[in-house]
OpenMM code with the backbone's topology and positions (N, CA, C; nanometers):
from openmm import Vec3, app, unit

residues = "UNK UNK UNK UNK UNK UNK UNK UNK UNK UNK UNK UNK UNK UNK UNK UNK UNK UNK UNK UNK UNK UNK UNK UNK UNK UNK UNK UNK UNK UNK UNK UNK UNK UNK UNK UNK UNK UNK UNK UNK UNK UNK UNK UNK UNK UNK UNK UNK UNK UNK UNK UNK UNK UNK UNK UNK UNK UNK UNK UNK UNK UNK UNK UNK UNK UNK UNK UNK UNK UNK UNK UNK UNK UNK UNK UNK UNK UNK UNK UNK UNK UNK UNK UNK UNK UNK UNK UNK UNK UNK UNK UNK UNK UNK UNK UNK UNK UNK UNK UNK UNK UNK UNK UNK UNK UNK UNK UNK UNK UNK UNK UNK UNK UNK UNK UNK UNK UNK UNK UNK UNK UNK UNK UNK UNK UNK UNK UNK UNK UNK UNK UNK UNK UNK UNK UNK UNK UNK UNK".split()
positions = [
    Vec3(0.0822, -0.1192, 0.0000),
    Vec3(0.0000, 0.0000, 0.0000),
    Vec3(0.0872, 0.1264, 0.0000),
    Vec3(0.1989, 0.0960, 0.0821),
    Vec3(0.2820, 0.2248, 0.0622),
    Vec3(0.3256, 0.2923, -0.0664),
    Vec3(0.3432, 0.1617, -0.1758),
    Vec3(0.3882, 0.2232, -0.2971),
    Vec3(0.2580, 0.2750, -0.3675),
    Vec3(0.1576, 0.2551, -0.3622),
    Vec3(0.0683, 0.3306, -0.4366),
    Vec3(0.0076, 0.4813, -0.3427),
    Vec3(0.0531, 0.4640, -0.2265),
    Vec3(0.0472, 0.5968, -0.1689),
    Vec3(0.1328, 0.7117, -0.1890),
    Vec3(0.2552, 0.6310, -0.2388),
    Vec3(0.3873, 0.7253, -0.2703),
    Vec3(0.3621, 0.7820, -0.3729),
    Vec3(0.3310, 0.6635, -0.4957),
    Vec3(0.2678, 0.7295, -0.6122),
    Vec3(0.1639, 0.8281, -0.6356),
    Vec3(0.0772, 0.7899, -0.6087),
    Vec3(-0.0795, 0.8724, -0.5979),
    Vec3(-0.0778, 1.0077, -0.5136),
    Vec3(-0.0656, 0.9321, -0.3975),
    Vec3(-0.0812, 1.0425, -0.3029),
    Vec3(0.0564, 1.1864, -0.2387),
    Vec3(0.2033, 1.1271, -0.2191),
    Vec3(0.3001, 1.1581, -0.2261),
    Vec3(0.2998, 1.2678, -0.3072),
    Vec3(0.2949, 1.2637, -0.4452),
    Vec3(0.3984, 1.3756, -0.5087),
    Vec3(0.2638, 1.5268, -0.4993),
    Vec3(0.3453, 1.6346, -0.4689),
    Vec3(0.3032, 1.7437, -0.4091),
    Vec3(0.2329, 1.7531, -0.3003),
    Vec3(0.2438, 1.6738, -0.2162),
    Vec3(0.1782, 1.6692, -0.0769),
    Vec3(0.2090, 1.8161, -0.0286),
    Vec3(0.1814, 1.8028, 0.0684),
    Vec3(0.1937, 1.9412, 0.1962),
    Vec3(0.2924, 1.8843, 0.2857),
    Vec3(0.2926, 1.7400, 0.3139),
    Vec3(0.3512, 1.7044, 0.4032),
    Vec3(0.5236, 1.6426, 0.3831),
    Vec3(0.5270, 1.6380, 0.2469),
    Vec3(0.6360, 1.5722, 0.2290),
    Vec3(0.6191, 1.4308, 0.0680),
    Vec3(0.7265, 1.4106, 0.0362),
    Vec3(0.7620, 1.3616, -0.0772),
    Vec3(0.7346, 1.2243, -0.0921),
    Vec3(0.7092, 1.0991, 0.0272),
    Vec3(0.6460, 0.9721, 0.0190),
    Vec3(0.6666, 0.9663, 0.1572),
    Vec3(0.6117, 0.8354, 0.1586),
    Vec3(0.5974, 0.7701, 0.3396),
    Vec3(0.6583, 0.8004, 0.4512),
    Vec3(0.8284, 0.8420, 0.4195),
    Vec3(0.8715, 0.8936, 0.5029),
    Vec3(0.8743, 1.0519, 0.5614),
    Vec3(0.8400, 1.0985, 0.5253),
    Vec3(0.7462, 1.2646, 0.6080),
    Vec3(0.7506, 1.2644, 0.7207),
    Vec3(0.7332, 1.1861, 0.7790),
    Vec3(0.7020, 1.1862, 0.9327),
    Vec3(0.5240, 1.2422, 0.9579),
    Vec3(0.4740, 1.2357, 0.8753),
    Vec3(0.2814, 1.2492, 0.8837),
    Vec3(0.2479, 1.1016, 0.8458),
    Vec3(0.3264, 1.0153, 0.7462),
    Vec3(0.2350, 0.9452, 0.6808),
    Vec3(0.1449, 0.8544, 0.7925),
    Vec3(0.0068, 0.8741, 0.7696),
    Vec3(-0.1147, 0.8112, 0.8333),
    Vec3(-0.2095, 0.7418, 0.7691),
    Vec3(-0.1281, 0.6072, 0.7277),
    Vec3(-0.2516, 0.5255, 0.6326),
    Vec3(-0.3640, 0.4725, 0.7526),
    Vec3(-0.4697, 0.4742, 0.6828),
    Vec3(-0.6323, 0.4838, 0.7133),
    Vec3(-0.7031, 0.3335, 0.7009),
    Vec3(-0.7122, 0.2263, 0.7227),
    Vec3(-0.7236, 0.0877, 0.6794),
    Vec3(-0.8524, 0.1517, 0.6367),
    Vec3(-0.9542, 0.2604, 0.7356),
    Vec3(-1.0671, 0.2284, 0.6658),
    Vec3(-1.0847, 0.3292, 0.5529),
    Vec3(-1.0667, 0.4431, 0.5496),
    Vec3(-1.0629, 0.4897, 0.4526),
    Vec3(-0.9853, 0.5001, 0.3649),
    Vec3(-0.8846, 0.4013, 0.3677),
    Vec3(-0.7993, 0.3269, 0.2434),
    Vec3(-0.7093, 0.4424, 0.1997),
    Vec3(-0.6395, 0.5223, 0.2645),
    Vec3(-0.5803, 0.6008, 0.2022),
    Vec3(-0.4857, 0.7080, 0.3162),
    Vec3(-0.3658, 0.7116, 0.3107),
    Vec3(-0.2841, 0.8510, 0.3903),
    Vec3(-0.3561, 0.9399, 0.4246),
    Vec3(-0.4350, 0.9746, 0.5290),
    Vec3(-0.5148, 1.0944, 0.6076),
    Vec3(-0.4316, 1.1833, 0.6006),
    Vec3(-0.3430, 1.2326, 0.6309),
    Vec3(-0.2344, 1.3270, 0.6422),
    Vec3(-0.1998, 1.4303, 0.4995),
    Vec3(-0.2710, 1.3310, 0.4183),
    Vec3(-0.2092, 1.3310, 0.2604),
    Vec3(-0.2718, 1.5482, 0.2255),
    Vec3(-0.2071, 1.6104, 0.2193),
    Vec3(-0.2468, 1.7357, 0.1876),
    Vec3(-0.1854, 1.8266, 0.0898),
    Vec3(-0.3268, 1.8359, -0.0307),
    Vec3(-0.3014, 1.9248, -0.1767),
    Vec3(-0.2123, 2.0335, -0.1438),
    Vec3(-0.0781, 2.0161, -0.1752),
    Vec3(0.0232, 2.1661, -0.1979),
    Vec3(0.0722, 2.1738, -0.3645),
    Vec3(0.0337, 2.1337, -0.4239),
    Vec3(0.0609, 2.1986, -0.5525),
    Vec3(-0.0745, 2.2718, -0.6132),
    Vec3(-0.0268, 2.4220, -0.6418),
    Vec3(-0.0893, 2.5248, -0.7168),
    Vec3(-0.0309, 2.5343, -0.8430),
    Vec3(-0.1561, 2.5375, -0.9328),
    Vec3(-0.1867, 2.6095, -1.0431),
    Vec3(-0.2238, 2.7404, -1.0812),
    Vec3(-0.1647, 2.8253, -1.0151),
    Vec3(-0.2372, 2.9565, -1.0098),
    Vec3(-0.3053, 2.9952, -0.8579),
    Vec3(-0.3818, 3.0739, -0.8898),
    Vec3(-0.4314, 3.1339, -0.7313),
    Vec3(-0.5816, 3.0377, -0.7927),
    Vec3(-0.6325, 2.9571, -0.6015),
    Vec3(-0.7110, 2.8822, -0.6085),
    Vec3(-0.7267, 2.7472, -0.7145),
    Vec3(-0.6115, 2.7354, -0.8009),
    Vec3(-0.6107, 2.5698, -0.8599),
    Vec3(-0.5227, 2.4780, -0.8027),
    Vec3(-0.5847, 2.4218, -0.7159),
    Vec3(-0.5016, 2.3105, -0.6408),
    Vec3(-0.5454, 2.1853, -0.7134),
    Vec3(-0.4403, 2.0747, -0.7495),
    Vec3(-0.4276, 1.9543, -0.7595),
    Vec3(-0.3616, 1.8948, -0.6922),
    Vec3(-0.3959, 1.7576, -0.6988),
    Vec3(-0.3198, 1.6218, -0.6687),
    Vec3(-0.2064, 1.6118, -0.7756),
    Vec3(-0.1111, 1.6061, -0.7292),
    Vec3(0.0009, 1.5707, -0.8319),
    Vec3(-0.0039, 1.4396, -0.9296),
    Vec3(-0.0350, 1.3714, -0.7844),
    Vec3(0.0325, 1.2242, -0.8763),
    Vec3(-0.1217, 1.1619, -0.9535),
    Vec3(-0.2207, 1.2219, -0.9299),
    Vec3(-0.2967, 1.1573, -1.0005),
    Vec3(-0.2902, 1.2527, -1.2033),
    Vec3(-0.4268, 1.1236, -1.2653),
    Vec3(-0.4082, 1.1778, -1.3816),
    Vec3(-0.4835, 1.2937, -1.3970),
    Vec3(-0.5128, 1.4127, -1.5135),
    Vec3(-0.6146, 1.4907, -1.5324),
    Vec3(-0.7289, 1.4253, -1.5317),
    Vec3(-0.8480, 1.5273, -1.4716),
    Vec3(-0.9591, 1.4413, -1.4854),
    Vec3(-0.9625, 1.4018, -1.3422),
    Vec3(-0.8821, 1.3586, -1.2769),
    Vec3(-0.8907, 1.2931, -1.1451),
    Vec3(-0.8451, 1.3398, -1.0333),
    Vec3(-0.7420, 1.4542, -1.0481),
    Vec3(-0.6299, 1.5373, -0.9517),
    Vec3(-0.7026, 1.6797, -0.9107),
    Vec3(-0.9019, 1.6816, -0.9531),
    Vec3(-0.9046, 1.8416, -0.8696),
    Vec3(-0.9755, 1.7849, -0.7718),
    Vec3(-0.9521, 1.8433, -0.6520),
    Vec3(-1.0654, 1.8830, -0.5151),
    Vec3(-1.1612, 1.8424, -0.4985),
    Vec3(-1.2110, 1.9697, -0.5705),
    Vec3(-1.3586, 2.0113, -0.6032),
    Vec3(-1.3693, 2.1645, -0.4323),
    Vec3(-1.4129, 2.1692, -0.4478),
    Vec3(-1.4817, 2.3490, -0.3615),
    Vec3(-1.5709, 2.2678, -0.2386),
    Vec3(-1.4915, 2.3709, -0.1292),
    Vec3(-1.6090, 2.3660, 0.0029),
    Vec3(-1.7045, 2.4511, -0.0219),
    Vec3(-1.7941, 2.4606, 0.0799),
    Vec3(-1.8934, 2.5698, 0.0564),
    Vec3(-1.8643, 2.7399, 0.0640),
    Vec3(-1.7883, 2.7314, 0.0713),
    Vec3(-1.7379, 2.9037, 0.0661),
    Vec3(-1.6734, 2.9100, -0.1002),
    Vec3(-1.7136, 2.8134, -0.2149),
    Vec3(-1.6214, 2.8475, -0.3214),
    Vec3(-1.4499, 2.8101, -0.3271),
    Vec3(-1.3961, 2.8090, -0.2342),
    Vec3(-1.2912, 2.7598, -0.2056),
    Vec3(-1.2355, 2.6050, -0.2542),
    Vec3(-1.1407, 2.6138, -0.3426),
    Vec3(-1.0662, 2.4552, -0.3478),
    Vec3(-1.0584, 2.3999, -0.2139),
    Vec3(-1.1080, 2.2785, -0.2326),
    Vec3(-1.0652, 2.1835, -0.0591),
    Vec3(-0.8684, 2.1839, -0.0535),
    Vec3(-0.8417, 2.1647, 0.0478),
    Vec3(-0.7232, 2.1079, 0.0556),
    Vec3(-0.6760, 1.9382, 0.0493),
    Vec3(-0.7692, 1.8529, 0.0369),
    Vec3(-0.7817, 1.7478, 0.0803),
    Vec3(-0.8676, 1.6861, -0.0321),
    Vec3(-0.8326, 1.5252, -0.0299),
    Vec3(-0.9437, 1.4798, -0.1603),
    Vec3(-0.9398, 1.3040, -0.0735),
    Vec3(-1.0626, 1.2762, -0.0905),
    Vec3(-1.1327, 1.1625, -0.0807),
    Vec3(-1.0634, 1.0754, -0.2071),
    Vec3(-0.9257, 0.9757, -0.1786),
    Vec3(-0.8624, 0.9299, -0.2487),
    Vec3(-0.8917, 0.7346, -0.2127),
    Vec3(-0.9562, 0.6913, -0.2693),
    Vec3(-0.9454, 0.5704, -0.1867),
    Vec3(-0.8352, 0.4430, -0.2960),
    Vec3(-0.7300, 0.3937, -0.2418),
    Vec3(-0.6279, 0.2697, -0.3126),
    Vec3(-0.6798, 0.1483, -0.3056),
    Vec3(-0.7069, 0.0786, -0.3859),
    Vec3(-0.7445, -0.0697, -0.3951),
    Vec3(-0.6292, -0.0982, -0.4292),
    Vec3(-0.5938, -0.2530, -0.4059),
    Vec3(-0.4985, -0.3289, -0.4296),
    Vec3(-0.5430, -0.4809, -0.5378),
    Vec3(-0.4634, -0.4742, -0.6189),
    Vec3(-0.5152, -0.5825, -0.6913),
    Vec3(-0.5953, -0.6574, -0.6708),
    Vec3(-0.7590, -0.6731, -0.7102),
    Vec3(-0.8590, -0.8342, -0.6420),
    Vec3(-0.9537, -0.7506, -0.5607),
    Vec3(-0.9405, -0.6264, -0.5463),
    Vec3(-1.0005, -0.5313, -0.4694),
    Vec3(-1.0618, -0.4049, -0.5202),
    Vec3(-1.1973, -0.3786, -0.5073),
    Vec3(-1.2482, -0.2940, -0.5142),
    Vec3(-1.3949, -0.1880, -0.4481),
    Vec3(-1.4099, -0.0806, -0.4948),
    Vec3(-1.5186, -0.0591, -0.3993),
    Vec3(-1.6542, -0.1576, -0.4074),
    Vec3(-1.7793, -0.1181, -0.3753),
    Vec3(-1.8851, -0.1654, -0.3575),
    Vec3(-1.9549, -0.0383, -0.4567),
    Vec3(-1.9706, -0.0878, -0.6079),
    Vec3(-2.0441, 0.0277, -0.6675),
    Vec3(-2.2093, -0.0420, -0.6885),
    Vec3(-2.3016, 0.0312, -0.6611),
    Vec3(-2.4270, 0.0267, -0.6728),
    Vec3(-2.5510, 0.1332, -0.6725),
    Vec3(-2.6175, 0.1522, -0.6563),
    Vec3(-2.7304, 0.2916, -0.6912),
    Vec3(-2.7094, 0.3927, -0.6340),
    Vec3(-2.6044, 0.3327, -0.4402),
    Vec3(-2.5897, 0.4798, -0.3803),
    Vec3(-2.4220, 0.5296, -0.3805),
    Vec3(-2.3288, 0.3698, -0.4566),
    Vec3(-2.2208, 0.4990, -0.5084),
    Vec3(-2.1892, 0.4275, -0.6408),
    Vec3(-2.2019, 0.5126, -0.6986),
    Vec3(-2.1933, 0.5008, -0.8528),
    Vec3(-2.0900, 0.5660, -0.9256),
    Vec3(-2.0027, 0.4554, -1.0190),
    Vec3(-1.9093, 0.4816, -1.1163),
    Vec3(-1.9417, 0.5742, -1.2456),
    Vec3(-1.8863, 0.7156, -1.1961),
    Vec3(-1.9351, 0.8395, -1.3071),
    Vec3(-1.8055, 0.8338, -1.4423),
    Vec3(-1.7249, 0.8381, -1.3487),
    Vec3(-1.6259, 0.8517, -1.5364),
    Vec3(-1.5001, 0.7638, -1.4181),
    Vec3(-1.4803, 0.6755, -1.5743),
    Vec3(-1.3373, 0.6268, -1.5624),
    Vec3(-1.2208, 0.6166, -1.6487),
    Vec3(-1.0809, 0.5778, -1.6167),
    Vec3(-1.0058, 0.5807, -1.7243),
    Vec3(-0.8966, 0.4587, -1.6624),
    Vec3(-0.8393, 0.3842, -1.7781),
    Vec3(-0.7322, 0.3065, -1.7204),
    Vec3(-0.6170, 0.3706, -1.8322),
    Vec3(-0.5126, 0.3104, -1.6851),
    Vec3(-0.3638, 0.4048, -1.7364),
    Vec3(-0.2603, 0.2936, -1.6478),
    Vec3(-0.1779, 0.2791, -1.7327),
    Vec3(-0.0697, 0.2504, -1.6729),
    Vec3(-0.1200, 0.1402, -1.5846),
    Vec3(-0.1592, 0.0346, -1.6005),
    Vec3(-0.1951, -0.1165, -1.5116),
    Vec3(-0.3094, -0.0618, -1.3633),
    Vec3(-0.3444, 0.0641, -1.3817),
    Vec3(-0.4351, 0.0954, -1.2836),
    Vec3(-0.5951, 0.1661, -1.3261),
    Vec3(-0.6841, 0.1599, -1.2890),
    Vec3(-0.7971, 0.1938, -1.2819),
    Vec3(-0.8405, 0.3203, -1.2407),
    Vec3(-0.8875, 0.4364, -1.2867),
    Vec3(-0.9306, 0.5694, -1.2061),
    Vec3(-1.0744, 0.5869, -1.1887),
    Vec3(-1.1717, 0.6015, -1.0892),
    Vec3(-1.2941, 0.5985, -1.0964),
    Vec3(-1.3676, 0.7479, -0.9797),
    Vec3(-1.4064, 0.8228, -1.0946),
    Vec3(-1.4913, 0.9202, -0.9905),
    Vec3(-1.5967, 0.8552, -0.9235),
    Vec3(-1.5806, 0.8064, -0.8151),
    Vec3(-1.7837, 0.7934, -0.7489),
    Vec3(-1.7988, 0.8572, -0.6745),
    Vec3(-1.9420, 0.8742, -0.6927),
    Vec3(-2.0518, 0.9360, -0.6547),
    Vec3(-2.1762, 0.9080, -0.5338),
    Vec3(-2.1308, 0.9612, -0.4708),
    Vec3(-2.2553, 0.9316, -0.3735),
    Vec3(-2.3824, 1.0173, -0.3801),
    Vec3(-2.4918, 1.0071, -0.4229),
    Vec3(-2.5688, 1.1452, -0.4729),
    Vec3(-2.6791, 1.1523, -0.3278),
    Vec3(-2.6959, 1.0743, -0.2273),
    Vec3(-2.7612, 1.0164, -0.1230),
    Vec3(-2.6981, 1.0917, -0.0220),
    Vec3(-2.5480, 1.1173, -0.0116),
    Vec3(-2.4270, 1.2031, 0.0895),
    Vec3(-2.3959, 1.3234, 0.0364),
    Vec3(-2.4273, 1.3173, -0.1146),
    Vec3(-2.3668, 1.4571, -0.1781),
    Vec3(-2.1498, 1.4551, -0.1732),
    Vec3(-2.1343, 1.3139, -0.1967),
    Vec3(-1.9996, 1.2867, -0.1378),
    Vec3(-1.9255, 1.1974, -0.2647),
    Vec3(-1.7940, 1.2079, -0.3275),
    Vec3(-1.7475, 1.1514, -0.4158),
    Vec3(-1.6049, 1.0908, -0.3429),
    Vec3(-1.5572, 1.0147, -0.4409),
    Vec3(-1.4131, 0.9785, -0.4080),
    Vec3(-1.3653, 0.9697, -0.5763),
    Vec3(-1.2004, 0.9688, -0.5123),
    Vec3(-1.1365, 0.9107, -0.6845),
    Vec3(-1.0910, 0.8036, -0.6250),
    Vec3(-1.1061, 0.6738, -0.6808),
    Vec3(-1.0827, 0.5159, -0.6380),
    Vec3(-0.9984, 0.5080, -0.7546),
    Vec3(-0.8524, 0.4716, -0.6722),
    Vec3(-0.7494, 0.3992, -0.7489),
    Vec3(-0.7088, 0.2240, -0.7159),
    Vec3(-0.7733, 0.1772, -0.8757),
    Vec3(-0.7611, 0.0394, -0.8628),
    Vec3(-0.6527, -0.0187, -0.9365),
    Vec3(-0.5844, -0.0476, -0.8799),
    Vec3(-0.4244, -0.1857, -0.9040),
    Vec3(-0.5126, -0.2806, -0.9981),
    Vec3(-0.4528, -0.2752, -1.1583),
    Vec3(-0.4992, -0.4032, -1.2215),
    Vec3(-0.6666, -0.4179, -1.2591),
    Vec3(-0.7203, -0.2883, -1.2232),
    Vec3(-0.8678, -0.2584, -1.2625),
    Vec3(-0.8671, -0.2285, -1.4132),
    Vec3(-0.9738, -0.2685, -1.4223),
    Vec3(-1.0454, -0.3121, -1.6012),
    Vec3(-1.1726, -0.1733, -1.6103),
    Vec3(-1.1785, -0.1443, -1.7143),
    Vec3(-1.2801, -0.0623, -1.7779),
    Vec3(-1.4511, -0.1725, -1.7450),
    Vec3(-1.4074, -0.3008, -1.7434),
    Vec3(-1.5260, -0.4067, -1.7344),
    Vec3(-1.5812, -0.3983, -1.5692),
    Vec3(-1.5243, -0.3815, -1.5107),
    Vec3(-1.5169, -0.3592, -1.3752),
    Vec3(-1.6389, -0.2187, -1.3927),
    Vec3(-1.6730, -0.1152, -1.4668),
    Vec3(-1.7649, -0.0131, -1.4423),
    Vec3(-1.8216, -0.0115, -1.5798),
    Vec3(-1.8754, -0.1390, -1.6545),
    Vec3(-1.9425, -0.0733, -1.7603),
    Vec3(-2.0338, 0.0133, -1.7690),
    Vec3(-2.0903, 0.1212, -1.6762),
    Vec3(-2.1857, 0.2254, -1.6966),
    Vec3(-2.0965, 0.3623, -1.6557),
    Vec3(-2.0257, 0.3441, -1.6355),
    Vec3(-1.8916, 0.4656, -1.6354),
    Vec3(-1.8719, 0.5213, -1.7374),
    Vec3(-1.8596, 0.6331, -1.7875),
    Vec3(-1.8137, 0.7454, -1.9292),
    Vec3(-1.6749, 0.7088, -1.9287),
    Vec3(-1.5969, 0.6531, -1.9787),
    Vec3(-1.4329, 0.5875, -2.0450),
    Vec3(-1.4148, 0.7384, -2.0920),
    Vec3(-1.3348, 0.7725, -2.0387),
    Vec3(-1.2703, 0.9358, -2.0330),
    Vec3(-1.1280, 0.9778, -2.1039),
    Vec3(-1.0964, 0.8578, -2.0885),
    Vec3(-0.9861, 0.8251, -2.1688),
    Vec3(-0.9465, 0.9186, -2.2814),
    Vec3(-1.0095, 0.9448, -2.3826),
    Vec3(-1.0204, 0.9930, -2.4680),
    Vec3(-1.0340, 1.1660, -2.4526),
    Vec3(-1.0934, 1.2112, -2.3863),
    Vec3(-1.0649, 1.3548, -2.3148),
    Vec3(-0.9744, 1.3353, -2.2830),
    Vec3(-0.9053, 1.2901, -2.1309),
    Vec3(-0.8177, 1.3123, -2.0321),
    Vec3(-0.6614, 1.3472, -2.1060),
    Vec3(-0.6623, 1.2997, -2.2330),
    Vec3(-0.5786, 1.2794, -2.3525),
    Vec3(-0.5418, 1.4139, -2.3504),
    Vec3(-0.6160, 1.4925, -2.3872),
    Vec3(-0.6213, 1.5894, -2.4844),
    Vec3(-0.6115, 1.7039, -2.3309),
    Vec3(-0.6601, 1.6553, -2.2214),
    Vec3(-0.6155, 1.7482, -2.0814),
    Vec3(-0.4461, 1.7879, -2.0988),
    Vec3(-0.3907, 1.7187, -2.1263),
    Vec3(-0.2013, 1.6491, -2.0893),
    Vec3(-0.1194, 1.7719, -2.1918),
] * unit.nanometer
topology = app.Topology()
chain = topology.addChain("A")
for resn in residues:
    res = topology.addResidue(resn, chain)
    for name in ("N", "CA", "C"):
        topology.addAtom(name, app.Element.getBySymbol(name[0]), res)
C-alpha cells in the first residue's frame, strides 16, 4: 500500500515527498494517507493532486467556493475494489498505466471519491463514461 500511496498520493503533498514525512497516516478504513495534503498550485485557487491523472487530480470546492485542501482518495490493491451500486456510482473512468481511475458518486451524501484500482479493467464499471479519450487531450 505504501507504494501506491507514494505514487498517488506523495507527489506534491503538503507534508512531504512519500511515506517517510514523518505524517504518513494510512487509514485501513478509509484506504488512504489521512495526512495526505493538496500543496501543488496552479495559479491562485487551482489546487491539484500531483500524482494523479487529469480528470482525477481536482478537489472540487467547500462551501465558501474555495478549493478543498484534501481529496477523498481511496487505493485498492489488486482483487479489490469498492462496492459500486445505486448509492455509489461509477461516473467517469479511465485506465492508465496497469491501474484503474474511478470518480464515485454518492448522490444520497452529496460525497465523491477518486478510487485507485491496481490491475482494474474498464469491465469492472461498464456504466462509467471511459474518459480516456478527453483526459488525452487534458495532458
Amino acid at each position: 500500500m505504501k507504494k501506491m500511496v507514494e505514487q498517488f498520493q506523495c507527489p506534491g503533498c503538503a507534508c512531504g515527498r512519500d511515506t517517510k514525512c514523518g505524517k504518513y497516516n494510512y487509514d485501513e478504513v478509509e484506504l488512504r494517507c489521512v495526512s495526505h495534503g493538496l500543496g501543488t498550485h496552479l495559479g491562485i485557487g487551482n489546487i491539484i493532486a500531483l500524482g494523479l491523472p487529469k480528470g482525477f487530480n481536482k478537489p472540487g470546492f467547500n462551501q465558501d467556493g474555495k478549493a478543498k485542501s484534501q481529496m477523498a482518495i481511496r487505493l485498492f490493491k489488486s482483487g479489490d475494489s469498492p462496492k459500486w451500486d445505486i448509492f455509489n456510482i461509477p461516473v467517469w473512468a479511465m485506465a492508465r498505466d496497469g491501474y484503474l481511475f474511478v470518480r464515485t458518486f454518492a448522490p444520497r451524501v452529496d460525497f465523491s471519491w477518486v478510487d485507485v484500482i491496481e490491475n482494474g479493467t474498464l469491465n469492472m464499471v461498464p456504466n462509467a463514461i471511459n474518459v480516456a479519450d478527453y483526459c488525452n487531450g487534458w495532458e
